[in-house]
N, C-alpha and C positions, 0 to 999 in steps of 0.2 A: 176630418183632419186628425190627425193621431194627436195625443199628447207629448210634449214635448218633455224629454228625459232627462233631469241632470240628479248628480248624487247632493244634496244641502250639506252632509257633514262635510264632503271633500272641496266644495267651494269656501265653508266657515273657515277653516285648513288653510286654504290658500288667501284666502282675505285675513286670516293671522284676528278670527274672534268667536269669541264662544258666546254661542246662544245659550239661550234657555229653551223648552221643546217648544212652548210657545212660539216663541221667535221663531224657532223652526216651522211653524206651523205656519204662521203667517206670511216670512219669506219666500217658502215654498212657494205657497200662491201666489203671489206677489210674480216671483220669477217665470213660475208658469205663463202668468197672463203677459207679462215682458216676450217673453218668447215665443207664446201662442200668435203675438200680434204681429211681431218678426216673420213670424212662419208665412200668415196673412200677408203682408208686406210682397214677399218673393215672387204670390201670386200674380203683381203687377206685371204690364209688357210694356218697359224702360226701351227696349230696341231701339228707338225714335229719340231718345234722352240723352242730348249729349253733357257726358259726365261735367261735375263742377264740383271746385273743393269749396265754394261757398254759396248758401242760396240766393243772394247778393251779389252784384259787381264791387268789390275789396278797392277805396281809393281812398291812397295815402294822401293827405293835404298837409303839403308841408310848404313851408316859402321856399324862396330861394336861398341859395349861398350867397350873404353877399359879406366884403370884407369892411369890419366897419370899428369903431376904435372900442377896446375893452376896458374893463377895471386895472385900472393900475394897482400893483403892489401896495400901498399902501391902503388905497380903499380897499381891498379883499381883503385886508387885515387888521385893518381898525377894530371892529369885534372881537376877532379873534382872543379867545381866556389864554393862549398862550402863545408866543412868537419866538422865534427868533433868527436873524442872518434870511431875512425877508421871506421866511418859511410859516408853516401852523407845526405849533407843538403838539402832538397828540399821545396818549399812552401807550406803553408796550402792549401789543395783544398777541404776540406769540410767545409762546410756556418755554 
């Protein structure tokens, strides 16, 4: 299997960091073997595989909707550090 190619300064480049040569030295192999094992990987025959975007069956467990009585105005705001005209006071946050 060939070794797989990529340039380290131009990936540093685009990930926006600068190594040290070390670092370069290390990464490189580091990415090499990431990608040698990738390569290994492709070797498999999936044909039979039917795709899946989780290795899991994904189930949401939520209740149901049901309507049922809320905090009234005044308990939502009993705590509240500032109120007013049955609202919460909060600080300006746009400049």
């Amino acid at each position: 299997m060939a070794e797989p190619q990529f340039n380290i300064h131009y990936l540093a480049h685009l990930a926006r960091i600068a190594l040290t040569p070390d670092e370069e030295t290390k990464l490189s192999a580091q990415l090499g073997n990431i990608l040698g094992y990738i390569e290994k990987l492709k070797e498999l025959n999936v044909s039979n595989v039917e795709p899946t975007a989780h290795a899991v069956p994904m189930i949401n467990v939520t209740r149901p909707d049901e309507v049922r009585e809320s905090l009234s105005c005044e308990d939502a705001l009993r705590n509240a550090p500032a109120k007013a005209n049955g609202l919460f006071i909060v600080p300006k946050i746009v400049e």
